[in-house]
N, C-alpha and C positions, 0 to 999 in steps of 0.2 A: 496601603491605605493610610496607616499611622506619619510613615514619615511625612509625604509631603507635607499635612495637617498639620506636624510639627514646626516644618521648618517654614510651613505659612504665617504658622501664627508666633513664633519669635521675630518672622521679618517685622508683624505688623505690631510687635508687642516694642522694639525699637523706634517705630516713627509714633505709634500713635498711643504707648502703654498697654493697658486694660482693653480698650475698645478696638484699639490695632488687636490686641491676639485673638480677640474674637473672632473679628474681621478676616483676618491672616487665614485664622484654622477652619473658615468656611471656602475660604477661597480654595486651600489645599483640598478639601473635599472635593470641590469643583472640580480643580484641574486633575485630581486624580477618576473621578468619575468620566468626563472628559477623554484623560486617555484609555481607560478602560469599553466603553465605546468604539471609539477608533478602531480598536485591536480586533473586538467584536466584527465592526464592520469590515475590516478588512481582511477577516478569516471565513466570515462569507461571503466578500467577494470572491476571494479567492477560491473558494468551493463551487459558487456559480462558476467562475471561469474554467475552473476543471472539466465541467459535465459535462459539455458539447463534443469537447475532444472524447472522452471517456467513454461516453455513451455510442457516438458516432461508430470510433473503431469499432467497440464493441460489438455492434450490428454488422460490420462490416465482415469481421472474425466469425460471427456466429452461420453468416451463410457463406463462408468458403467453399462448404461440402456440397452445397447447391440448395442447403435444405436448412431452414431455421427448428429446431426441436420445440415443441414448449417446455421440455425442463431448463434449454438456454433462456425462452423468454423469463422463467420461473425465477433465475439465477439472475439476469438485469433485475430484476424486480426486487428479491430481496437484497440489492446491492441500494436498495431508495431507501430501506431503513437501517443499512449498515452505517449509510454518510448521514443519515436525518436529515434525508432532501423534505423541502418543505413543499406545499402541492404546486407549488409554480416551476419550483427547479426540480420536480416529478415531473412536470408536464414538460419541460424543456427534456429533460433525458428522453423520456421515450418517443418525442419530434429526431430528437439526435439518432438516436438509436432506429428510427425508420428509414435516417437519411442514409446512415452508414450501409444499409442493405439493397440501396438504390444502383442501378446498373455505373450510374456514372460518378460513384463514390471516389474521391482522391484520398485515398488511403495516405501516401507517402507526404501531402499537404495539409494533412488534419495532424498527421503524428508529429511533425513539425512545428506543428503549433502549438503542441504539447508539451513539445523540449522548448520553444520561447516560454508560454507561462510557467512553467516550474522553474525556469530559471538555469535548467541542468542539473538538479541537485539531486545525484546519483540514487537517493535512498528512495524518493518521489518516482523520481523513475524506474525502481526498480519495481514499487506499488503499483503504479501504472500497470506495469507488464503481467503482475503476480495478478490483478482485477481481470485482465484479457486473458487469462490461460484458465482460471477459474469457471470461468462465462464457458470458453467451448468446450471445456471438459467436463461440463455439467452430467453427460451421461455416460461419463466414468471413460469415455473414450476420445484421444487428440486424432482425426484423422490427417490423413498428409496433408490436403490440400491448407487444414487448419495450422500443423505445422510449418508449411511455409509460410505462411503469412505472419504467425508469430515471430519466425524468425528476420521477414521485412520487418515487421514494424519492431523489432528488438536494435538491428540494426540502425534502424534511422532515427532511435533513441539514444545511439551510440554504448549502446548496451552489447555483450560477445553474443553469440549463439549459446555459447554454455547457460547463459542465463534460464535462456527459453528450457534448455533440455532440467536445468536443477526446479525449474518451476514444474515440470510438465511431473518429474520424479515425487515431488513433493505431493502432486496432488492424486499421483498414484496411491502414495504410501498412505494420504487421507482418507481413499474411497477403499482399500483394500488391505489393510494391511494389521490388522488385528485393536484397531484403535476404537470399533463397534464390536472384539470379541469373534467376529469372523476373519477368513481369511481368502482371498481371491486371488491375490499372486500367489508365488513361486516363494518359499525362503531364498533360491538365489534369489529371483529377480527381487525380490525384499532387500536386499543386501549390496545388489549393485545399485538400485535405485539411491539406497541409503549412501553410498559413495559420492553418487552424482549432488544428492544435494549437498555434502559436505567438501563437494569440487576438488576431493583428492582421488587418486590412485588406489586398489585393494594393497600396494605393496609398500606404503608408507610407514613408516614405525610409529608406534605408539604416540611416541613425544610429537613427532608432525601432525597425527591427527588430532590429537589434543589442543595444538596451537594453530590447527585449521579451525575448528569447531571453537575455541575461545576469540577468534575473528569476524567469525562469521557473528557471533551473538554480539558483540561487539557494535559490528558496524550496523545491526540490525534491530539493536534495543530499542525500544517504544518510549523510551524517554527521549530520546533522540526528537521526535517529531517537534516537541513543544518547544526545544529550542532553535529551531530550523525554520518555524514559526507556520509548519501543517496544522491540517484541519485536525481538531482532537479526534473526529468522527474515523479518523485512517488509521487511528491508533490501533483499534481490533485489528486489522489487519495484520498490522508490522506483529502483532503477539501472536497471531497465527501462523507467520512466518518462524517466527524465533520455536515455536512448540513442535515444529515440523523440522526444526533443527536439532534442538536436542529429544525430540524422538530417533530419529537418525542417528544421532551418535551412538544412541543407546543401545541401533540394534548391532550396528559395526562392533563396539568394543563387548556385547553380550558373544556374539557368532566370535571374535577374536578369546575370547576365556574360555570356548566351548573347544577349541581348537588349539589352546595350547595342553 
């Protein structure tokens, strides 16, 4: 805010004195408001342009298994005040989100369009994918037919399969795994879940999964977004990703001190 103000009003304090840096230091206000705007608008644009794809798959994911739940609907729904859709781009999501559930839905042509607006920018896309595994595993279960289709549209994100399976683990370990004080899995399957999202091997040593798990938060951080120039609104997200990482770590190297 300060700088341009400044250097508005030395240019105009050069041509015109006193009444130049007046001048000058209103005009820097200007252009810095200005560009502040811009930035505005074009963060939500770029959030409108998101929700069609977003919302579309989404529907289209939710009825793989032949049946929409309402805790899926529940799940789209409050995904409207995780981004602070406003009632317009409410209204555009769940048009999207009807369409996606429509018999002649082009799944592999909406995802497409997904990887052109974002750009390719592997962290968005991984958000992508993390909002679609979320949505059908609302009632704590991925069934196949939901699995395969995660894993199309992972693919045609140009994202591995592993993706789908570290997302699918994660949101296990969310709905079960002592983070509400209950416990519904297995300690294994606690433990191998926790491997998958940490995309190592139970037979790695110590120091690799240390320099797994400082990679993953890494390429994961939520500060990340702001300089990549995503919607702030995706930030929850990317910190939900990271807390579900080093949960995971936690339980790997706790079970790994129990056992030595």
């Amino acid at each position: 805010m300060f700088f341009p103000m400044i250097i508005g009003g030395l240019l105009g304090y050069q041509l015109a004195r006193f009444p130049g840096l007046l001048v000058g230091a209103l005009a820097g206000v200007l252009i810095t408001q200005y560009l502040r705007n811009r930035l505005r608008a074009r963060l939500t644009d770029l959030q409108s342009a998101f929700i069609e794809p977003m919302f579309s798959v989404m529907g289209a994911l939710c009825k793989a298994d032949g049946v929409v739940t309402r805790d899926e609907i529940q799940v789209a729904e409050t995904f409207f005040a995780r981004f602070r859709l406003s009632e317009q781009q409410q209204a555009m999501a769940k048009a999207a989100f009807n369409r996606g559930k429509s018999a002649d839905f082009d799944l592999d042509a909406e995802v497409a369009r997904f990887l052109r607006i974002s750009n390719g920018q592997h962290l968005l896309l991984q958000l992508f994918l993390q909002v679609q595994v979320s949505a059908v595993a609302a009632d704590g279960v991925v069934h196949p037919q939901e699995h395969a289709m995660l894993v199309r549209v992972a693919r045609g994100l140009g994202l591995p399969e592993a993706q789908v399976e570290q997302l699918e683990a994660m949101l296990r370990g969310a709905h079960g795994s002592g983070h509400a004080g209950t416990s519904r899995a297995s300690s294994g399957q606690q433990l191998d879940d926790a491997y998958k999202v940490l995309g190592v091997s139970p037979s790695v040593s110590d120091a690799e999964l240390k320099k797994a798990y400082r990679k993953l938060m890494s390429e994961n951080h939520p500060d990340k977004l702001a300089g990549r120039g995503m919607p702030e609104s995706m930030r929850e997200l990317a910190e939900e990703k990271t807390r579900e990482i080093t949960h995971a770590y936690d339980i790997v190297t706790e079970a790994r001190k129990q056992a030595s």
